[in-house]
N, C-alpha and C positions, 0 to 999 in steps of 0.2 A: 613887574615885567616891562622890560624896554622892548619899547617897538623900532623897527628900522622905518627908515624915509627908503622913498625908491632910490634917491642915489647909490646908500648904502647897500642894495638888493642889488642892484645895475654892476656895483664895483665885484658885491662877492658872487655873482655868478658869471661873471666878464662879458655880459650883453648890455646894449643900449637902455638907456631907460624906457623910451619904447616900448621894449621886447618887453620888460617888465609891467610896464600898465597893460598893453595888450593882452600879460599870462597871468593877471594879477591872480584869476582862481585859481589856476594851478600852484601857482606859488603861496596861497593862502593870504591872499590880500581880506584888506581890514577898511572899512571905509569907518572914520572916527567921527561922525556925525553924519548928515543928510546925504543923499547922492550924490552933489557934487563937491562933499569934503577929500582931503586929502586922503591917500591913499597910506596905509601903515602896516608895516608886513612883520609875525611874528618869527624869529630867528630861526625856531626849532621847524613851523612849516618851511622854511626855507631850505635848512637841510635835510629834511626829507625830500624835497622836489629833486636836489642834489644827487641823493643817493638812490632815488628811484629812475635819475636818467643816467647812473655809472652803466657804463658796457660791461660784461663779463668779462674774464680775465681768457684770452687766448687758451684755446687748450694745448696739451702739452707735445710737443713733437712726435710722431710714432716711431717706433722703434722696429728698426729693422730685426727680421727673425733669424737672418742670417749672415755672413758674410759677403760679399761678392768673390768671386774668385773661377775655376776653370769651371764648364757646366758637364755634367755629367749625364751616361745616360740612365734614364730609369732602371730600377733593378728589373731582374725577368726579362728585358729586353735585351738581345743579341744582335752585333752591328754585326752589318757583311763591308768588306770591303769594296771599294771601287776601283775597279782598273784603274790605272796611271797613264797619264796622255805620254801619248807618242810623239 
C-alpha cells in the first residue's frame, strides 16, 4: 500500500498544504513514526473525505400543472356584469 506525501493530498483535493496538515484526521492522516514524523495519508481515506464532502445533485425543476393562458372563473360561480363608464 503506497501512502501519499501531503503534497500529493494538497494537489488531489486542490487545497493548500496547510489545509491538509491542519485536516490531517479528517483526511485520515498517518504519522509514520513518533509525533513529529512526517505526516502519510492513505488514498482510499482520501477519497472518502472527498466523497463525504460532494453536495447533492440539485433537485429537479418543478413542473408546472398547467398551462398559462386566459383565467377563468370558478365553476358554480355566476359574473354580473358592470355598467360601462359613460
Amino acid at each position: 500500500m503506497a501512502l501519499w506525501r501531503t503534497s500529493k493530498v494538497a494537489e488531489e483535493i486542490a487545497m493548500s498544504e496547510d489545509y491538509v496538515r491542519e485536516h490531517a484526521a479528517e483526511l485520515g492522516g498517518i504519522r509514520t513514526g513518533g509525533p513529529r514524523s512526517p505526516l502519510r495519508f492513505d488514498p482510499a481515506g482520501v477519497e472518502d473525505w472527498k466523497r463525504r464532502r460532494r453536495l447533492a445533485p440539485p433537485p429537479a425543476p418543478a413542473r408546472k400543472s398547467h398551462r398559462p393562458g386566459r383565467r377563468r372563473a370558478p365553476r358554480g360561480v355566476k359574473l354580473v356584469a358592470l355598467p360601462a363608464d359613460r
